[in-house]
C-alpha positions in Angstrom: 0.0 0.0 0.0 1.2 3.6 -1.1 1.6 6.2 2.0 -0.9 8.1 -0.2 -3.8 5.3 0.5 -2.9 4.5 3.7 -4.8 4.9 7.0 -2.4 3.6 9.6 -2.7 5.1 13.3 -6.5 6.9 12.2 -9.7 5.6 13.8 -12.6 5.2 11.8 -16.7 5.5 12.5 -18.8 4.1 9.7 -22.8 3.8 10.6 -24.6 1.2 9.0 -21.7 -1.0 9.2 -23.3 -4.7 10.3 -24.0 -4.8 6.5 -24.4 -4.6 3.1 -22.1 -1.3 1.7 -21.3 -0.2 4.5 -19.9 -3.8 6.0 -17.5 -3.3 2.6 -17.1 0.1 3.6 -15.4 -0.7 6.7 -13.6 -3.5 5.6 -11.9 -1.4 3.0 -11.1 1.3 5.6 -9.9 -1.0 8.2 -7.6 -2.7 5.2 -6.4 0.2 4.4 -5.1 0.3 8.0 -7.8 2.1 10.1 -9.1 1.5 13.6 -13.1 1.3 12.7 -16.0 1.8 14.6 -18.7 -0.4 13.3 -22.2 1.2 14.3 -25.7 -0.2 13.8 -29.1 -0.3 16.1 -28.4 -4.1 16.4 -25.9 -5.3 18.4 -26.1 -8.7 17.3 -26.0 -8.7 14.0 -23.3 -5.6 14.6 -21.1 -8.4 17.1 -21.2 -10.8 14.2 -20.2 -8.8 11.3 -16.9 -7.5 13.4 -16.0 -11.2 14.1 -16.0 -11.8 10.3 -13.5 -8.8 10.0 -11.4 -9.7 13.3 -11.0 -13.1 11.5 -9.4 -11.5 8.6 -7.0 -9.5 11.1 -8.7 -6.4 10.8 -8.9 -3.7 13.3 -12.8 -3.1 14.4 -14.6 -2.0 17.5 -18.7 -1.6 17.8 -21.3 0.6 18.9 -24.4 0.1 18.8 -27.2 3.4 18.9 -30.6 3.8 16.7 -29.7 6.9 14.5 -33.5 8.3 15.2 -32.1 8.9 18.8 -30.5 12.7 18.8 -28.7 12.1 22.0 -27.6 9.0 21.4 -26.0 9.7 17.9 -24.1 13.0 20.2 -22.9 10.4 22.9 -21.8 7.8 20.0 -18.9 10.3 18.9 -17.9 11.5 21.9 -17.4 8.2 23.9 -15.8 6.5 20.1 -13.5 10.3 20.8 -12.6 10.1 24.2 -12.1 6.5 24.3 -9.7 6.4 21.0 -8.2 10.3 22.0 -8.7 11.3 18.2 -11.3 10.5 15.6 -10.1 11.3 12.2 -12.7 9.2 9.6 -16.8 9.8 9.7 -18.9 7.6 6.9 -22.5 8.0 7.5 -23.8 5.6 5.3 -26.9 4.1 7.4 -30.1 5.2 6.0 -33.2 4.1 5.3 -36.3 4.4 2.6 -40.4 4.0 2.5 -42.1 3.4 -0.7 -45.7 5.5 -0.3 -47.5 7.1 -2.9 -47.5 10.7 -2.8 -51.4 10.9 -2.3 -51.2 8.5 0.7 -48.2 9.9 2.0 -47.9 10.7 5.8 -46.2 12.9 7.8 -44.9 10.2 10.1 -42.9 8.9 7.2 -41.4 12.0 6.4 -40.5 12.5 10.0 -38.8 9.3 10.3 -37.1 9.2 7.1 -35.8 12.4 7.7 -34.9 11.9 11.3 -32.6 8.8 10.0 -31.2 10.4 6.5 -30.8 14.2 7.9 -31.0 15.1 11.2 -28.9 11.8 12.4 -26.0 12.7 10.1 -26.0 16.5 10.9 -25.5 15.4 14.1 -22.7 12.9 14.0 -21.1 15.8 11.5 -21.2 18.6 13.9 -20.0 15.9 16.5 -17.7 14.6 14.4 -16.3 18.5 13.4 -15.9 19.8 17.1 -13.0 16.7 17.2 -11.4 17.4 14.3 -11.2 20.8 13.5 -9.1 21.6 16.8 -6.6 19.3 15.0 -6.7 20.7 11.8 -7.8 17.4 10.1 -11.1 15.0 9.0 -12.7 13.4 6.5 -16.5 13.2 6.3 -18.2 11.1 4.0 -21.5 11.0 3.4 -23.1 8.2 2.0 -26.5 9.3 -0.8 -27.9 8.0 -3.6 -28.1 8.0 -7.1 -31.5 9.9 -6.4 -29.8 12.4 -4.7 -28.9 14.4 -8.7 -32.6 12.7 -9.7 -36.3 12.2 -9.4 -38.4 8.9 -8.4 -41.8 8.0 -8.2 -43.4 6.9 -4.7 -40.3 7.5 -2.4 -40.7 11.5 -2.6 -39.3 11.5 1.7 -36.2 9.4 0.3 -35.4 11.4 -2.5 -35.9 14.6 -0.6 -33.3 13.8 2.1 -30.9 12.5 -0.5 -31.0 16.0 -2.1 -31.2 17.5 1.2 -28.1 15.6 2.4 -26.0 16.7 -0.7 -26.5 20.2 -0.2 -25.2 19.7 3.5 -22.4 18.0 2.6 -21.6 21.0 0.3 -22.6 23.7 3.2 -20.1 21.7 5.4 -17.6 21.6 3.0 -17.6 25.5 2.4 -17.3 25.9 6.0 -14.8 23.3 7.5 -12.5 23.3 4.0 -9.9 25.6 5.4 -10.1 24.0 8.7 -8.7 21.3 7.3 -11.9 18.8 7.3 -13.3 18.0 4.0 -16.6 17.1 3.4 -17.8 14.6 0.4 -20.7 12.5 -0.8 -20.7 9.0 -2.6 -23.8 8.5 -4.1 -24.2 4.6 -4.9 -26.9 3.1 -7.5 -27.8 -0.3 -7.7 -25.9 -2.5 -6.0 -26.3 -6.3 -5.3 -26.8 -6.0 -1.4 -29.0 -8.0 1.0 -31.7 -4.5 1.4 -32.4 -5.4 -2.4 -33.4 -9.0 -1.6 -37.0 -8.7 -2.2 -37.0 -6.2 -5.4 -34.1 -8.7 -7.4 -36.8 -11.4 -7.0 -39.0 -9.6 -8.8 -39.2 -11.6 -12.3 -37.0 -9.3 -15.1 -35.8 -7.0 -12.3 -32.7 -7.1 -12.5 -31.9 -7.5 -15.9 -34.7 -4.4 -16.7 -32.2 -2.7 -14.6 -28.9 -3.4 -15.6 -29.8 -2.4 -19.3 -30.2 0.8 -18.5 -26.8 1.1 -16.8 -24.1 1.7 -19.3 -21.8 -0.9 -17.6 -24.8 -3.7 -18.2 -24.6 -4.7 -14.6 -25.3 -4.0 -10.9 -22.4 -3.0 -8.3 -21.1 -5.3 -5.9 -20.4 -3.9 -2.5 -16.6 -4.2 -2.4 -16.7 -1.6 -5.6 -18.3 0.7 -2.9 -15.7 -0.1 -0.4 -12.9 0.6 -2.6 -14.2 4.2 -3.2 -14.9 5.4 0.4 -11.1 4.3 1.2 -10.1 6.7 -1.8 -12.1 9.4 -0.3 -11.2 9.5 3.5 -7.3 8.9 2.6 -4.6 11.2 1.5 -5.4 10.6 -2.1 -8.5 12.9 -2.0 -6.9 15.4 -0.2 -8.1 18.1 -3.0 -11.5 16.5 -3.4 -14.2 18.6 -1.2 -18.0 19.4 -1.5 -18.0 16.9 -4.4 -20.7 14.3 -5.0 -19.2 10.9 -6.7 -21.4 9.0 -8.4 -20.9 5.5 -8.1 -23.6 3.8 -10.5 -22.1 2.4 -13.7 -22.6 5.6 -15.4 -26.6 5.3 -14.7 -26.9 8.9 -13.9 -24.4 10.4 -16.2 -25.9 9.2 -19.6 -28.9 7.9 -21.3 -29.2 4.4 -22.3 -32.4 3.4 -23.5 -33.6 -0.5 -22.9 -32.4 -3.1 -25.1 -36.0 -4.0 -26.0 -36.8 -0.1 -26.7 -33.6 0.3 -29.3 
């Protein structure tokens, strides 16, 4: 590993961590030589995910706090802080999504999805912020979405905070920038992850989708793990307020379906 990529001596929260992209996302950073804070709301699922990674000689540690809780997402940073003396690495990739119609749409979802996709994460950033900027260095990552640069039907809370949580990520970048922190999002599309279980059964699913992506094909998680280790190491030291799209070019371009052409 080149000094450039490498994390050695940092310690490391990533939310959402027990699994899909964001269990790759903290392998990659602990590979890359980070201590790494796996968070979740369950602890046993979170317990047996770090054994997996302890197996392979990795570096991990957990925490476990529901992200709709304000004070406990404030305490989560501070104890990980005061307990490590530094915290140097923030991915707040947890999240979560309701499919309603607009017209039967309720303010309880809204609330909930927002609690989770915006108000948790501005949290654990100014948290995360009041460490690092003393020491003149962080990297925040936020995780979005595809629908975070576009429109979908029936998931107008989701797509709201994924808009709502770029525009943050480039507020806080403006502002922390010369304090040494930057502040980027990575905004994943499809990816073949265990919360997509019960849409890829759907018959043609997943082939309706992959011909629209110009790489014919959905992610795999380690692709998703490989970026956030770019972007919270030396190597992206000039990268800051940026969004990355990480979706085989879905969002970029216009492919139209094979059976359409």
């Amino acid at each position: 590993m080149t000094k450039r990529f490498s994390l050695e001596g940092q310690v490391a929260i990533v939310t959402g961590a027990s699994r899909g992209l964001g269990f790759e996302m903290a392998r990659a950073v602990a590979e890359s030589g980070a201590r790494v804070w796996m968070t979740a709301r369950g602890q046993e699922q979170l317990d047996d995910s770090a054994a997996k990674l302890r197996a392979e000689g990795l570096d991990v540690a957990v925490k476990a706090f529901d992200l709709a809780d304000g004070a406990a997402c404030v305490a989560a940073i501070n104890e990980i802080a005061d307990a490590e003396g530094r915290l140097d690495i923030l991915v707040n990739n947890a999240g979560i999504n309701a499919w309603e119609p607009f017209a039967q749409a309720t303010t309880a979802t809204w609330d909930r999805v927002m609690g989770t996709n915006m108000r948790a994460p501005y949290l654990l950033c100014r948290e995360a912020a009041r460490r690092m900027v003393p020491r003149g260095y962080g990297r925040i990552v936020n995780v979005g979405s595809a629908l975070a640069v576009v429109g979908r039907e029936n998931v107008t809370a989701y797509v709201s905070s994924k808009h709502g949580l770029a525009g943050m990520t480039r507020a806080l970048a403006a502002e922390l920038g010369a304090k040494g922190v930057t502040v980027n999002m990575m905004a994943p599309g499809y990816f073949l992850t265990e919360i997509n279980t019960t849409i890829l059964a759907r018959p043609g699913y997943e082939k309706g989708v992959s011909n629209r992506i110009p790489l014919g094909r959905w992610g795999d998680p380690e692709e998703a793990g490989g970026v956030i280790a770019f972007m919270v190491s030396k190597a992206s030291s000039y990268m800051n307020g940026h969004v990355l799209m990480v979706d085989g070019g879905l969002t970029e371009t216009f492919v139209l379906p094979v059976d359409a052409a």
